[in-house]
N, CA and C atoms as a LAMMPS dump frame, in Angstrom:
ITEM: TIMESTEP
0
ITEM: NUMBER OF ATOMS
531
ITEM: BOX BOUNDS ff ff ff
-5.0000000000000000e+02 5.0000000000000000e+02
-5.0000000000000000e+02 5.0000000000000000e+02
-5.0000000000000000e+02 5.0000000000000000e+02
ITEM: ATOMS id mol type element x y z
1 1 1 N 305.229 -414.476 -19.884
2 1 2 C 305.557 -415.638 -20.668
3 1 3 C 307.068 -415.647 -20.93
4 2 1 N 307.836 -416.997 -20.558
5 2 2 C 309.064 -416.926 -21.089
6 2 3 C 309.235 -417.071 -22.657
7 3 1 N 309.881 -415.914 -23.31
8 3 2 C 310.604 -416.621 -24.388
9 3 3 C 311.923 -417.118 -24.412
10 4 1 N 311.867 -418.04 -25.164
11 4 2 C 312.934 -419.134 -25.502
12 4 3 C 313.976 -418.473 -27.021
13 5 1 N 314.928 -418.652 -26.534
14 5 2 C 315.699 -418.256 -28.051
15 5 3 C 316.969 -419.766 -28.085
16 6 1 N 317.259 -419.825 -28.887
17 6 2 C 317.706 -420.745 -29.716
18 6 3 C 319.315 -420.667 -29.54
19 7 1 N 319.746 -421.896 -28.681
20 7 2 C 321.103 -421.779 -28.475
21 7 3 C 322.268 -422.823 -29.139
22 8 1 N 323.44 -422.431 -30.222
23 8 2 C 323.824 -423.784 -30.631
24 8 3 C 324.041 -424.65 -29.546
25 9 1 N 325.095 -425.891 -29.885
26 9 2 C 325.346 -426.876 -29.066
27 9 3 C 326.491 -426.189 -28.557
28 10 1 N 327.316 -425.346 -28.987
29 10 2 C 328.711 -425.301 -28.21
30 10 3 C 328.584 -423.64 -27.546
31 11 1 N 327.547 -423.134 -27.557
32 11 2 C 327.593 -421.494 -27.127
33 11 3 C 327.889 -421.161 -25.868
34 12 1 N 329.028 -420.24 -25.961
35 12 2 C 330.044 -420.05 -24.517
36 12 3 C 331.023 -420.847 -24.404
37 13 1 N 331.235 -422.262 -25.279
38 13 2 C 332.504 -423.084 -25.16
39 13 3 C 333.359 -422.727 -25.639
40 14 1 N 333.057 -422.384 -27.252
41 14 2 C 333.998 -422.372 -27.87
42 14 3 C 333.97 -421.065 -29.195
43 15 1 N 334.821 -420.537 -29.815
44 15 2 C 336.039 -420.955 -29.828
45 15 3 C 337.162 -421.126 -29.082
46 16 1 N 338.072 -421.494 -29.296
47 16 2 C 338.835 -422.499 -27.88
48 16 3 C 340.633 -421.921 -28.515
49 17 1 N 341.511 -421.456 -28.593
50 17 2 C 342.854 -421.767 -28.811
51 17 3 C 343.303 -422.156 -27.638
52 18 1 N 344.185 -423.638 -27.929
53 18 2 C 345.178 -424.055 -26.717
54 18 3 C 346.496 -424.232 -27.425
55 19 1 N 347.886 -423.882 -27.316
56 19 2 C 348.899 -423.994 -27.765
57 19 3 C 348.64 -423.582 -29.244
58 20 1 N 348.292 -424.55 -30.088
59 20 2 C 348.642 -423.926 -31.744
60 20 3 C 348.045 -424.825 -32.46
61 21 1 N 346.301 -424.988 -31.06
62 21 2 C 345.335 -425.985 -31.889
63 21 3 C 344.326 -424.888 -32.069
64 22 1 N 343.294 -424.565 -32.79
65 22 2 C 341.825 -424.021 -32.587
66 22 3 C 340.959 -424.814 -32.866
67 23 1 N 340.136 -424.586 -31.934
68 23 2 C 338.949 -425.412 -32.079
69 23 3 C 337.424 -424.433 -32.127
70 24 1 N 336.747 -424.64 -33.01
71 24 2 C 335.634 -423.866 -33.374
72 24 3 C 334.608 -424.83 -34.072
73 25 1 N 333.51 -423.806 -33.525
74 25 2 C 332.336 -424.683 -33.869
75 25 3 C 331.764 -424.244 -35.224
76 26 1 N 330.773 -425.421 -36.191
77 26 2 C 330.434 -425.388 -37.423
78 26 3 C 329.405 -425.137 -37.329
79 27 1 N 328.738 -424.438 -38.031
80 27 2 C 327.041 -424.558 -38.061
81 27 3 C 326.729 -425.537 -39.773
82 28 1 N 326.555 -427.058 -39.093
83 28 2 C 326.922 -427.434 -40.312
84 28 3 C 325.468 -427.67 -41.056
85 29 1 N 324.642 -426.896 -41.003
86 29 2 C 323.27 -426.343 -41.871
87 29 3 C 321.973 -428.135 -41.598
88 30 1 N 321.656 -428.51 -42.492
89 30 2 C 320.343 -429.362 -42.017
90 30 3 C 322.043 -430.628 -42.235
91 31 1 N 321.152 -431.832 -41.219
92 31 2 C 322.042 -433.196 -41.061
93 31 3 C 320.749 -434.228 -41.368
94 32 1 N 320.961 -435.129 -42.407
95 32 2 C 319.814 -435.755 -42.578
96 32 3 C 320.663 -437.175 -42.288
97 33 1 N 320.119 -438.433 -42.068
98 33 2 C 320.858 -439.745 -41.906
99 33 3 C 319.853 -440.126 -42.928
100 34 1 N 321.082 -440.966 -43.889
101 34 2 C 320.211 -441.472 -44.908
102 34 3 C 320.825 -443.219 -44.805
103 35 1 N 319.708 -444.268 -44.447
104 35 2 C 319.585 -445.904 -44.592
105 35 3 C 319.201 -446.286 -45.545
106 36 1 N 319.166 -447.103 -46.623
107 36 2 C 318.777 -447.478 -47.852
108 36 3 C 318.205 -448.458 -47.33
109 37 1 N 316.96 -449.021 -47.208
110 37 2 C 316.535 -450.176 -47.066
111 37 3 C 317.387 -451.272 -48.138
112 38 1 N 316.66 -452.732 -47.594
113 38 2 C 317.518 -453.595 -48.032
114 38 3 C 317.108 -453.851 -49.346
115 39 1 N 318.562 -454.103 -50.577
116 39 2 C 318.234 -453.623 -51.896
117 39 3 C 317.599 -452.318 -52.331
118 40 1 N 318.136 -451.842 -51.787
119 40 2 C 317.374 -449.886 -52.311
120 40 3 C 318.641 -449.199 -52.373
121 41 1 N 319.892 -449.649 -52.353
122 41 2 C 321.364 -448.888 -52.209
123 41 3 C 320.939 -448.224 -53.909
124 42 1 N 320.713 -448.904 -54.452
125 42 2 C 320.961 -448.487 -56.047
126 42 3 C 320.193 -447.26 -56.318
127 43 1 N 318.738 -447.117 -55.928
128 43 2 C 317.944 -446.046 -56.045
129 43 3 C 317.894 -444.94 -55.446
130 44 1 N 318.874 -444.805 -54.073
131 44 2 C 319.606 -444.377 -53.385
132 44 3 C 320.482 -443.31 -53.807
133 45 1 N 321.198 -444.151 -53.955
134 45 2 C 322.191 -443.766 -54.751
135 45 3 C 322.004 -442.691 -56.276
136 46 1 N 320.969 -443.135 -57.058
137 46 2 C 320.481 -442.691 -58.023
138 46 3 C 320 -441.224 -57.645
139 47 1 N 319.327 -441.48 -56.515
140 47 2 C 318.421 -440.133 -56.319
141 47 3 C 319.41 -439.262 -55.746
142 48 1 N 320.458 -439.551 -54.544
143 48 2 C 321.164 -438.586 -54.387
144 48 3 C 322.652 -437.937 -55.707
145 49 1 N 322.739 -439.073 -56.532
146 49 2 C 323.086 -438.743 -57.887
147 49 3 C 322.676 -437.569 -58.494
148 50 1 N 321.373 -437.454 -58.858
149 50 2 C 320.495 -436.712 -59.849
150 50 3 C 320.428 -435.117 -58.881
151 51 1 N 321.008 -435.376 -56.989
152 51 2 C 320.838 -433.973 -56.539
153 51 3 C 322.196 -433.515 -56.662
154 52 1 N 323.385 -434.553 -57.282
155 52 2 C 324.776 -433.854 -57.261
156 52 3 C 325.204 -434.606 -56.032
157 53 1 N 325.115 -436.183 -55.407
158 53 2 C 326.356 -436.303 -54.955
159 53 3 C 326.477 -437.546 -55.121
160 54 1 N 327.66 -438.192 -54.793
161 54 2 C 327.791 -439.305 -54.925
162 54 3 C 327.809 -440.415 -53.642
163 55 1 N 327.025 -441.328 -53.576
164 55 2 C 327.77 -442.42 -52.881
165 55 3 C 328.678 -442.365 -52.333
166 56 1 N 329.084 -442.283 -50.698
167 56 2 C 330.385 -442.623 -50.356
168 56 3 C 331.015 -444.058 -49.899
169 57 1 N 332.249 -444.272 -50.318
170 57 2 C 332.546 -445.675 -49.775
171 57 3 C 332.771 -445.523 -48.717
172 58 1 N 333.19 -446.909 -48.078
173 58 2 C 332.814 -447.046 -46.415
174 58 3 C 334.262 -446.025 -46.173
175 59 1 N 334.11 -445.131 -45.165
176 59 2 C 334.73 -444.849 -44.304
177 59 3 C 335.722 -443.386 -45.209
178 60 1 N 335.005 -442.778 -46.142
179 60 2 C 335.173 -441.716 -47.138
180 60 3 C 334.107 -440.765 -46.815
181 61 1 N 333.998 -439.702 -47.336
182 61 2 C 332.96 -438.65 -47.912
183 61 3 C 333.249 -437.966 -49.11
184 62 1 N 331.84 -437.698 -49.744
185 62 2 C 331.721 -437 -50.701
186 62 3 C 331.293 -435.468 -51.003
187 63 1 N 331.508 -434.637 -52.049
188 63 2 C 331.523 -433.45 -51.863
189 63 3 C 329.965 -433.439 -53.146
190 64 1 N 329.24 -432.369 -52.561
191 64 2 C 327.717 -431.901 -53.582
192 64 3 C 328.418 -430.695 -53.743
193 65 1 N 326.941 -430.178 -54.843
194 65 2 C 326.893 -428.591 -54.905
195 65 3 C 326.604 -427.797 -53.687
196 66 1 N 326.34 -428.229 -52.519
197 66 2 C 325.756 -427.739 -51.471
198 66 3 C 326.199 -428.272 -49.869
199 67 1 N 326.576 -429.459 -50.154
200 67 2 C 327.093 -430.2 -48.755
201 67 3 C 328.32 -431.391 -48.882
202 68 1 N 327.772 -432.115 -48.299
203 68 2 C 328.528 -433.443 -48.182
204 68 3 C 327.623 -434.447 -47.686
205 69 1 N 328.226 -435.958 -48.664
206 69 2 C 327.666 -437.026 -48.227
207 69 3 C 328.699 -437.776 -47.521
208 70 1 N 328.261 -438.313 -46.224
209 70 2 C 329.252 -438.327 -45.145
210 70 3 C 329.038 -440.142 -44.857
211 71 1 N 329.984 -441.169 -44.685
212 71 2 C 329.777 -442.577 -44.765
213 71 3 C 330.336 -442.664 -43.084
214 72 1 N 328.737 -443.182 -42.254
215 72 2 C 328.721 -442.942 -40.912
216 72 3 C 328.387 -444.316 -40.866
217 73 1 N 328.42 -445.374 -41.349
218 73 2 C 328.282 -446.945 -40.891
219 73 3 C 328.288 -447.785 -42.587
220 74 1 N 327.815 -449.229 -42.357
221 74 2 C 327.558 -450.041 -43.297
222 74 3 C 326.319 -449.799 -44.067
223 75 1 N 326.273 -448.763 -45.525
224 75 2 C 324.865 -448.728 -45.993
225 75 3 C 324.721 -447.771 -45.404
226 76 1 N 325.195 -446.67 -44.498
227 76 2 C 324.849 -445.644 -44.184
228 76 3 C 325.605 -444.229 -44.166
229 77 1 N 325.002 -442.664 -43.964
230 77 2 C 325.504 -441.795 -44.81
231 77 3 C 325.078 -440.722 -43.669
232 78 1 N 325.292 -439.776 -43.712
233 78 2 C 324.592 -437.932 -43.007
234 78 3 C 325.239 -437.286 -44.712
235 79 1 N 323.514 -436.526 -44.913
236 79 2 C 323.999 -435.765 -45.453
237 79 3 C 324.149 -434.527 -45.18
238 80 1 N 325.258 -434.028 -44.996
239 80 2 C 325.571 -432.721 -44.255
240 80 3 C 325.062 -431.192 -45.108
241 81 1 N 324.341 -430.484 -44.919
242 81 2 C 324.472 -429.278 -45.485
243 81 3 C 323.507 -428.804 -46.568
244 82 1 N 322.591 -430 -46.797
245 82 2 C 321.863 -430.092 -47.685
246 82 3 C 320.432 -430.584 -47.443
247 83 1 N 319.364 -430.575 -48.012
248 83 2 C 318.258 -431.02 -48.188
249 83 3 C 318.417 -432.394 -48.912
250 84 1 N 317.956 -433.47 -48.234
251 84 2 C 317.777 -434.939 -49.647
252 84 3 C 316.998 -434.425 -50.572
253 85 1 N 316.697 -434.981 -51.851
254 85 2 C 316.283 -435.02 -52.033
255 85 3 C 315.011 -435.923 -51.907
256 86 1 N 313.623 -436.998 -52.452
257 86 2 C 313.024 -437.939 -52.432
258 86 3 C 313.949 -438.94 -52.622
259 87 1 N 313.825 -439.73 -51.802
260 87 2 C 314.28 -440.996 -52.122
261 87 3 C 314.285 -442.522 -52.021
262 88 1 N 313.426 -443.031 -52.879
263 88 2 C 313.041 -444.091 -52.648
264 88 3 C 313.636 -445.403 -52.013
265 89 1 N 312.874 -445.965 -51.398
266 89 2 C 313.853 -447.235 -50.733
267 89 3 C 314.756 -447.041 -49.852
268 90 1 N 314.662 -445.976 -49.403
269 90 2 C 315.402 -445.521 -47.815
270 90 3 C 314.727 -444.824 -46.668
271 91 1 N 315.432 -445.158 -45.71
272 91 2 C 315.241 -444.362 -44.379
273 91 3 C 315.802 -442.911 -44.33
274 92 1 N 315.454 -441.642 -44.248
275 92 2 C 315.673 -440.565 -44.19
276 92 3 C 315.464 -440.159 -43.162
277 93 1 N 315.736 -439.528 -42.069
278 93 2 C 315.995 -438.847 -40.804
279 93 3 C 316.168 -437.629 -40.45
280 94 1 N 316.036 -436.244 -40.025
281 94 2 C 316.212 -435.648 -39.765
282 94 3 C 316.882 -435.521 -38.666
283 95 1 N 318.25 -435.654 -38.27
284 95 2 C 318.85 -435.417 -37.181
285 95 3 C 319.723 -434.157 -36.891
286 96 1 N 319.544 -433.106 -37.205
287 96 2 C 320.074 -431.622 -36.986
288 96 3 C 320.232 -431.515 -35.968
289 97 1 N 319.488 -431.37 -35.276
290 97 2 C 318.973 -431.188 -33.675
291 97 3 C 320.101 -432.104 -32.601
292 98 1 N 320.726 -433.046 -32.841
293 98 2 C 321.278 -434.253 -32.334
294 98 3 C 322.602 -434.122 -32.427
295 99 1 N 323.571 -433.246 -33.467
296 99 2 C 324.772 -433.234 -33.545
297 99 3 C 325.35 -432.039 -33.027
298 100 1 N 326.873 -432.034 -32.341
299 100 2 C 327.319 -430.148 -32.365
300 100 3 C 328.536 -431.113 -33.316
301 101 1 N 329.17 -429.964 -34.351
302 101 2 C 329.806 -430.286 -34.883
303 101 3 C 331.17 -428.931 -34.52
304 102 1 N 332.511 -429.822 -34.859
305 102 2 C 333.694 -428.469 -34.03
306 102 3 C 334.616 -428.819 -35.164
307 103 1 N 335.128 -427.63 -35.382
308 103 2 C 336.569 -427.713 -36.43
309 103 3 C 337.773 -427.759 -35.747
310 104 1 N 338.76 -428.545 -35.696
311 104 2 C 339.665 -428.386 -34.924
312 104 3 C 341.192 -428.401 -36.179
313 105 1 N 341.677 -427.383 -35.911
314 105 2 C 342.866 -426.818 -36.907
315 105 3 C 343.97 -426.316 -36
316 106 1 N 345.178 -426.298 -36.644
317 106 2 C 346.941 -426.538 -36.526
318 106 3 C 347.424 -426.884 -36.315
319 107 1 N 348.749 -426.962 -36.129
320 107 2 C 349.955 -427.803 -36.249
321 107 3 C 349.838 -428.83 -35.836
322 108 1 N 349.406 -429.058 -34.578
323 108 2 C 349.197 -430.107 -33.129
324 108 3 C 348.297 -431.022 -33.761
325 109 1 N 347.202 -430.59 -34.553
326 109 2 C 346.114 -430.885 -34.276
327 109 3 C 345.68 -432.714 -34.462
328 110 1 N 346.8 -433.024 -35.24
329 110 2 C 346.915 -434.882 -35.392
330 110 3 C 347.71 -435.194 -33.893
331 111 1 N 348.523 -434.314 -33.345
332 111 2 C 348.999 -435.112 -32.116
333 111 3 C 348.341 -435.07 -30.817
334 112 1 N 347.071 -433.796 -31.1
335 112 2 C 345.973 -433.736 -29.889
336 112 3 C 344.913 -434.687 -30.228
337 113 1 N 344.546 -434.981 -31.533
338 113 2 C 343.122 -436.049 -31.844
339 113 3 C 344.368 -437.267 -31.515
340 114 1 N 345.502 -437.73 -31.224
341 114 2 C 345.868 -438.886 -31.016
342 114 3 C 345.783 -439.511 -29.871
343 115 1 N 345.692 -438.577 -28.823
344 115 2 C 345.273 -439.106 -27.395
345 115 3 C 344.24 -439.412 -27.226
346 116 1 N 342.914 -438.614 -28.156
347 116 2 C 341.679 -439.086 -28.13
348 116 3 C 341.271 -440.189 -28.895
349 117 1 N 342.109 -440.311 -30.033
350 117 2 C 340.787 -441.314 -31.013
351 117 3 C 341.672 -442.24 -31.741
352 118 1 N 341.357 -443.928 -31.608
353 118 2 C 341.526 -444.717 -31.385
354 118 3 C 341.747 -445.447 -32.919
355 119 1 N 342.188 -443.865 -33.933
356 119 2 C 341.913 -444.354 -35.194
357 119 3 C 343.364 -443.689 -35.789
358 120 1 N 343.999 -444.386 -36.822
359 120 2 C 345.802 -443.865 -37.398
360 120 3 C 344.879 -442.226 -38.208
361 121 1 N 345.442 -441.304 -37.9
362 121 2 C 344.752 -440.195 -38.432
363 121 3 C 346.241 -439.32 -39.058
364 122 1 N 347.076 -440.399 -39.629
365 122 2 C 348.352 -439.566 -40.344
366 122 3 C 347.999 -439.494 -41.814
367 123 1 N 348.586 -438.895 -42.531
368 123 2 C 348.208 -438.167 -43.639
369 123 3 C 348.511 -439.952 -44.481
370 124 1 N 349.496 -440.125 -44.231
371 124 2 C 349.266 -441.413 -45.235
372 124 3 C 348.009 -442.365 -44.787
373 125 1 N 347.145 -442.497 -43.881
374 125 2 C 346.39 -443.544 -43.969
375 125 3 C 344.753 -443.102 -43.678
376 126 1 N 345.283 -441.729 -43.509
377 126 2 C 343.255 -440.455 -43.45
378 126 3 C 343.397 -439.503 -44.324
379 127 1 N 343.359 -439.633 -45.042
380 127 2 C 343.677 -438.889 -46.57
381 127 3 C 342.717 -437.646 -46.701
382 128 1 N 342.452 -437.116 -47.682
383 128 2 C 341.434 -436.066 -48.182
384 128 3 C 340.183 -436.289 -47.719
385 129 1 N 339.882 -437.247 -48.285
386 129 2 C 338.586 -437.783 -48.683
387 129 3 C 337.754 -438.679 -47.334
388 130 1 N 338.409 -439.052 -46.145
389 130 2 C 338.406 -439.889 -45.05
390 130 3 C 337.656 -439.247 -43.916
391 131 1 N 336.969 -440.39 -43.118
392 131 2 C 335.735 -439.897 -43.14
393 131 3 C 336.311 -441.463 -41.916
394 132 1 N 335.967 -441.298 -40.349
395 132 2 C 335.551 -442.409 -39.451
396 132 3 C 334.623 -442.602 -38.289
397 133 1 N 333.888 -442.956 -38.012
398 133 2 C 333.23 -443.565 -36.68
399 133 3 C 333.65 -444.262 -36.142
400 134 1 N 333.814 -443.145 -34.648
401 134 2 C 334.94 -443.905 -33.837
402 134 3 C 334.632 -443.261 -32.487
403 135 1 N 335.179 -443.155 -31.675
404 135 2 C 334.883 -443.16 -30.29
405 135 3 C 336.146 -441.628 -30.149
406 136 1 N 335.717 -440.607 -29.632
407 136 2 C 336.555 -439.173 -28.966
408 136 3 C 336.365 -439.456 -27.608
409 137 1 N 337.728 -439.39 -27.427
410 137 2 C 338.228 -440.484 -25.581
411 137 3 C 336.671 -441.355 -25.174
412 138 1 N 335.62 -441.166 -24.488
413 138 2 C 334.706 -441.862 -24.418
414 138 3 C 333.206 -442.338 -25.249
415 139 1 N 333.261 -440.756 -26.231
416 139 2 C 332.22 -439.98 -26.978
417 139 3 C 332.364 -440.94 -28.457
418 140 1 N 330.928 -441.223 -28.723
419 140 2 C 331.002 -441.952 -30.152
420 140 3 C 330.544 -440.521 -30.868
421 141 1 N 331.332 -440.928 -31.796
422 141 2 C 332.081 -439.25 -33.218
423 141 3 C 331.911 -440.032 -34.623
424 142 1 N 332.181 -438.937 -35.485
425 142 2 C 332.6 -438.961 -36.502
426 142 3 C 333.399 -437.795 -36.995
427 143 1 N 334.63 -438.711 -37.532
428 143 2 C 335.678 -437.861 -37.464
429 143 3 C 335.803 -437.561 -38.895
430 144 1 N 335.905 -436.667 -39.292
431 144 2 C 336.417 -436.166 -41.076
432 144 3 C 337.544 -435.25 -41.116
433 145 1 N 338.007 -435.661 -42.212
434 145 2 C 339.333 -435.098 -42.572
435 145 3 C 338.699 -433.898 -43.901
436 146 1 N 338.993 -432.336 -43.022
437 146 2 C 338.05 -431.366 -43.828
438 146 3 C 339.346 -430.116 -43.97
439 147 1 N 340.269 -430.475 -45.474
440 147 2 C 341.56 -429.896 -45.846
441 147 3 C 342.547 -430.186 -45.125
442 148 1 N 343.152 -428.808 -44
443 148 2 C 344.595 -429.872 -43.119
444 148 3 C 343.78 -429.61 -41.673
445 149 1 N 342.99 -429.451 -41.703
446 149 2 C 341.882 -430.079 -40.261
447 149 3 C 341.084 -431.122 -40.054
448 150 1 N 340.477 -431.113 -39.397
449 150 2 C 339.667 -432.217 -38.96
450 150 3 C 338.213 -431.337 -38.791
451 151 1 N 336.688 -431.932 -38.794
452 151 2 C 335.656 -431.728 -38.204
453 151 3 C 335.046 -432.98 -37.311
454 152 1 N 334.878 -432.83 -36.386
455 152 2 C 334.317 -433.382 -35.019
456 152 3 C 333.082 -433.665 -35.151
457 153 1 N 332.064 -434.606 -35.482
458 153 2 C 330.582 -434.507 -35.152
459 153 3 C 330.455 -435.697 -33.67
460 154 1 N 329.646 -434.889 -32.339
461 154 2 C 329.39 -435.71 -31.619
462 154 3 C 327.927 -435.218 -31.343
463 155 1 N 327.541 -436.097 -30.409
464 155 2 C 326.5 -435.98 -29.875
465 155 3 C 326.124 -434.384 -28.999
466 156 1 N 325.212 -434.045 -29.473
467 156 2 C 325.023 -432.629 -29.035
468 156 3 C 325.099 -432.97 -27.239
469 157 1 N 324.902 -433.177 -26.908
470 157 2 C 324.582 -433.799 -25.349
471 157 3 C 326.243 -433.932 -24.958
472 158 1 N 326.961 -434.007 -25.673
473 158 2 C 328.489 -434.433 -25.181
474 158 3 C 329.058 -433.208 -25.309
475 159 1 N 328.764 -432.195 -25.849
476 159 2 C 329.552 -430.724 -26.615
477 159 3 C 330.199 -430.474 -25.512
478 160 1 N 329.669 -430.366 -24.146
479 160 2 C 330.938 -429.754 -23.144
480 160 3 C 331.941 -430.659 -22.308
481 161 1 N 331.541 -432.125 -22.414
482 161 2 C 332.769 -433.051 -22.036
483 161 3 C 333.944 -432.651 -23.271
484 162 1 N 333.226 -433.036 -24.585
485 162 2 C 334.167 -433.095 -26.037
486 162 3 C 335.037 -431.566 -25.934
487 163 1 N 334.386 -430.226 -25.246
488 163 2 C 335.081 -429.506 -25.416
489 163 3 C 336.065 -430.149 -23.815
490 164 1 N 336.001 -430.284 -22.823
491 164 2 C 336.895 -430.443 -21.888
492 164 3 C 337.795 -431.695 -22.173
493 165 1 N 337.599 -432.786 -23.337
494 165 2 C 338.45 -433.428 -23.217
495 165 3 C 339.415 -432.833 -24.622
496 166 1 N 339.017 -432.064 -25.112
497 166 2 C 339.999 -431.796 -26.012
498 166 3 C 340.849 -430.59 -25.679
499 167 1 N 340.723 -429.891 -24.734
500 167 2 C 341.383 -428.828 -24.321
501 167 3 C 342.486 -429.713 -23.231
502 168 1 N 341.863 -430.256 -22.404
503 168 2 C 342.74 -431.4 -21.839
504 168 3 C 344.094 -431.958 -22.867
505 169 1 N 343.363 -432.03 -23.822
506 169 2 C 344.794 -433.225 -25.154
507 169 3 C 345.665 -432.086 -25.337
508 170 1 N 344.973 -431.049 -25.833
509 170 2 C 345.487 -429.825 -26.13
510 170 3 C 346.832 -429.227 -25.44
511 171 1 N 346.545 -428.709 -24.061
512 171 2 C 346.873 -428.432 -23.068
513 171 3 C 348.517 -429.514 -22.63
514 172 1 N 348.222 -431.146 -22.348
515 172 2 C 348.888 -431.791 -22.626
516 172 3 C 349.834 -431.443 -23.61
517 173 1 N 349.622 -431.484 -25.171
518 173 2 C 350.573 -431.091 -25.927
519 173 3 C 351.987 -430.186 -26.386
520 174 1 N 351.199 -428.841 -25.795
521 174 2 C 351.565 -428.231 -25.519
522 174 3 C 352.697 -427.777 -24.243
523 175 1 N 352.41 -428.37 -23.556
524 175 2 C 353.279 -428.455 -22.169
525 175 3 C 354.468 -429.364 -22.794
526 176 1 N 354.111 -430.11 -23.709
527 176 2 C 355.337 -431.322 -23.908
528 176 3 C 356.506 -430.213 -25.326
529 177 1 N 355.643 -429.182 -25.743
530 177 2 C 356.522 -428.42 -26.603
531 177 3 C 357.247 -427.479 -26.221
């Protein structure tokens, strides 16, 4: 009988240094997608309140005792790191299984995500708290601003293009320093 053992999304890719970027992968614990049905934002909201987090506005995240509530569309959220709690009047999801998530940190690291992503990611206009869905060169992402790095969520299925196109930006950069 074969056994099967359990491989992340990025195992053998990464960690990655190119010039005076690193890129490493997160194990960013359960990923739930949370939809509020229509008129249910409030109870929503309430319930993930009462577990410690808040509501994020569009295109922000928020910090829990345990994770983050992450604003991945209109009315919509991942909560990273945490269990939902019950919550009425929404769509809850389990999507763990579906994301590899990568930390990408130093110096470079706004002038290597600039070849890829199609979004102003300078400190004056992606702040702390900033949080986008957006496209990594072909790959639909979500990009967060996590201290003076970034975290990467793509599609688990993309983990080894996302690692070859970012070693690519990387690589690029570097040659130009």
């Amino acid at each position: 009988m074969v056994k099967l053992s359990p491989l992340s999304p990025f195992a053998g890719l990464l960690p990655r240094e190119v010039g005076s970027l690193r890129v490493t992968e997160v194990d960013p614990g359960p990923v739930h997608w949370i939809a509020p049905y229509r008129s249910g934002l409030e109870g929503t909201a309430e319930a993930l309140g009462a577990a410690g987090f808040d509501w994020p506005a569009p295109n922000r995240w928020t910090g829990g005792a345990s994770g983050r509530l992450v604003s991945v569309g209109p009315g919509q959220a991942f909560l990273v790191g945490a269990v939902p709690p019950e919550i009425p009047g929404a769509a809850v999801t389990d999507v763990s299984d579906g994301w590899a998530v990568a930390a990408l940190e130093g110096p470079t690291v706004r002038e290597v995500l600039a070849r890829l992503v199609p979004v102003d990611l300078s400190e004056q206009a992606f702040g702390a708290d900033a949080t986008a869905r957006t496209l990594v060169g072909h790959m639909s992402a979500s990009v967060t601003r996590v201290g003076e790095g970034f975290e990467v969520m793509v599609f688990r299925s993309m983990a080894g293009t996302f690692v070859e196109e970012v070693e690519r930006a990387a690589r690029s950069v570097a040659a130009r320093g």
